[in-house]
C-alpha positions as a LaTeX table, in Angstrom:
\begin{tabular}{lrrr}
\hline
Residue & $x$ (\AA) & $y$ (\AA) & $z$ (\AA) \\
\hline
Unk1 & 6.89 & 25.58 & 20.44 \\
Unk2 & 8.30 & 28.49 & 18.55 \\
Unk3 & 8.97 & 27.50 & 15.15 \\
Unk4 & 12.42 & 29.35 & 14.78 \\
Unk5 & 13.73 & 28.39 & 18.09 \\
Unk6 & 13.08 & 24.59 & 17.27 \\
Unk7 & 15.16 & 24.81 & 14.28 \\
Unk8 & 18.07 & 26.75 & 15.46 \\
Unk9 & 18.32 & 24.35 & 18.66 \\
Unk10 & 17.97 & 21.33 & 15.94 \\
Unk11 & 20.40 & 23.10 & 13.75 \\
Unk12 & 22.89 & 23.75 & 16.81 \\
Unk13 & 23.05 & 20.55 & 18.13 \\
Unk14 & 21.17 & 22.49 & 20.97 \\
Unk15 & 18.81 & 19.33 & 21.56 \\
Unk16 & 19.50 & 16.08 & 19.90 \\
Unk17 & 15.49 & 15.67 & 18.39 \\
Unk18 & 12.32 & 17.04 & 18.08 \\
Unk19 & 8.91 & 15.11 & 17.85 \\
Unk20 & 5.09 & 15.94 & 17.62 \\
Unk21 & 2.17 & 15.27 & 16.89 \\
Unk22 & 1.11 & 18.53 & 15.81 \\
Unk23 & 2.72 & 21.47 & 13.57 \\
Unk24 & 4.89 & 24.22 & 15.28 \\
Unk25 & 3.62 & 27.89 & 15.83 \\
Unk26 & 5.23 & 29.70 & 12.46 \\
Unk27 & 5.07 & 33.27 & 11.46 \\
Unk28 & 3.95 & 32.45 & 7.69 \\
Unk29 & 2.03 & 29.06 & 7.65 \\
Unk30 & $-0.15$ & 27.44 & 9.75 \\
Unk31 & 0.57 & 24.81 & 12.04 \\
Unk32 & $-1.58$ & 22.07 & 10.52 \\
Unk33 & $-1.95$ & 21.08 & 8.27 \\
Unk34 & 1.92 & 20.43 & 8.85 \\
Unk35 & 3.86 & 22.01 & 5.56 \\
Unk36 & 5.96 & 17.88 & 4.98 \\
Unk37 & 8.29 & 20.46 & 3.20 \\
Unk38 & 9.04 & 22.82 & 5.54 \\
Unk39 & 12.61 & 22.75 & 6.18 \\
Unk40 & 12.13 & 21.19 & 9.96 \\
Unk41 & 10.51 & 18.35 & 8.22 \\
Unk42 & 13.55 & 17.87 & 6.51 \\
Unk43 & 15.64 & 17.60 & 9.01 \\
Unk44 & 17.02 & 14.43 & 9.81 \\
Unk45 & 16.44 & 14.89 & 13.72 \\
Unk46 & 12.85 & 15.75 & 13.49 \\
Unk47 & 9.56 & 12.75 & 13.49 \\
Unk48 & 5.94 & 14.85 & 12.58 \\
Unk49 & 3.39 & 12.07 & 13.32 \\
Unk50 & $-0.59$ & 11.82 & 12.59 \\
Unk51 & $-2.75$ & 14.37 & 15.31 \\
Unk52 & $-4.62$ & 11.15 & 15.98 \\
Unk53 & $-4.30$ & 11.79 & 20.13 \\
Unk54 & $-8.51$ & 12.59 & 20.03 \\
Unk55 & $-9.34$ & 9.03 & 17.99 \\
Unk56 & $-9.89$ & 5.80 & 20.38 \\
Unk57 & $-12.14$ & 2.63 & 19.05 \\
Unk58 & $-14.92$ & 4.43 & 20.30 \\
Unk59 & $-14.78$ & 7.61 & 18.76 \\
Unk60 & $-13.43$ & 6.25 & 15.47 \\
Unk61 & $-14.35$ & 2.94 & 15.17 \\
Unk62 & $-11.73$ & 0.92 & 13.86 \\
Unk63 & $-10.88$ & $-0.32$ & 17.19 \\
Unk64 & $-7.70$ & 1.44 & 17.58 \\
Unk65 & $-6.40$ & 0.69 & 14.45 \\
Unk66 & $-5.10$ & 3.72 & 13.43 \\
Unk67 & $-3.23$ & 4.64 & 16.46 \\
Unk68 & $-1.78$ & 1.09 & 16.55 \\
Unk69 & $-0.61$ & 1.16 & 12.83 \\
Unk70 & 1.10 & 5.31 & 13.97 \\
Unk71 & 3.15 & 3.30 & 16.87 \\
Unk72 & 3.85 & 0.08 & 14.77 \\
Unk73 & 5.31 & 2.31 & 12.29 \\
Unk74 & 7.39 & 4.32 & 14.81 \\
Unk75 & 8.52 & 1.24 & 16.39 \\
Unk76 & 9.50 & $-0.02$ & 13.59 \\
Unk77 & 11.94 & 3.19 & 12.44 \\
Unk78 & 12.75 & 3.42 & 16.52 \\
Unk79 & 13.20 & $-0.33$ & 17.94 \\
Unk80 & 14.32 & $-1.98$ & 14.89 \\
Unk81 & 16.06 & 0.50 & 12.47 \\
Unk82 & 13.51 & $-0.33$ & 9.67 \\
Unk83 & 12.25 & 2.71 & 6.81 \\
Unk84 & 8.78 & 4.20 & 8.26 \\
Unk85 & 5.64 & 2.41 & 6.56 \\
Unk86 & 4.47 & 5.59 & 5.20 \\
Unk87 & 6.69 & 8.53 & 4.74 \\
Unk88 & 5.81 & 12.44 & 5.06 \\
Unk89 & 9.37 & 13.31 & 3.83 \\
Unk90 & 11.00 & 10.58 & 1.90 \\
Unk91 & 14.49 & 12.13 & 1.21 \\
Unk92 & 14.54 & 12.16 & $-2.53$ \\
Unk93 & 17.81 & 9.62 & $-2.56$ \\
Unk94 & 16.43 & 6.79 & $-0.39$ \\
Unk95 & 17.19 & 3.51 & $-1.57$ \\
Unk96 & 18.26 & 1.25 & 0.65 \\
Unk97 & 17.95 & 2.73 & 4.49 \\
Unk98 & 20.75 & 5.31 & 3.73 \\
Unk99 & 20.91 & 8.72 & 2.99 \\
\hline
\end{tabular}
């Protein structure tokens, strides 16, 4: 993905959301490790989540524990509406779930 695109589209209104697992091709900064603040990680639209896709109970193993505690987490922002168990970007105001 072309980091400048991605933000003007997210900026736009262009597309609604933007999520990966792995930083975005930028012209000053490389994409991992991922910069958490870069101005797409601030955006409210975006989700940057751990480049775990290579780690399975075999190759790590924690059986799976890792990539089950990345989706737990994202259900738990997604499905129920809850703050992410570990934050990249906490926007400095959060409180109580608003911002």
């Amino acid at each position: 993905v072309e980091y400048h695109s991605i933000l003007f589209a997210l900026k736009e209104g262009t597309i609604g959301g933007y999520a990966s697992d792995v930083g975005v091709g930028h012209d000053t900064k490389p994409s991992e490790p991922w910069d958490p603040n870069d101005e797409l990680s601030l955006l409210t639209n975006t989700i940057f989540t751990p480049h775990v896709g290579g780690y399975t109970d075999v190759s790590y193993g924690e059986e799976g524990s890792i990539t089950r505690a990345v989706v737990e987490g994202m259900e738990s922002v997604l499905l129920e509406g809850c703050p992410p168990p570990v934050w990249a970007n906490k926007p400095k105001n959060y409180e109580d779930g608003t911002t």
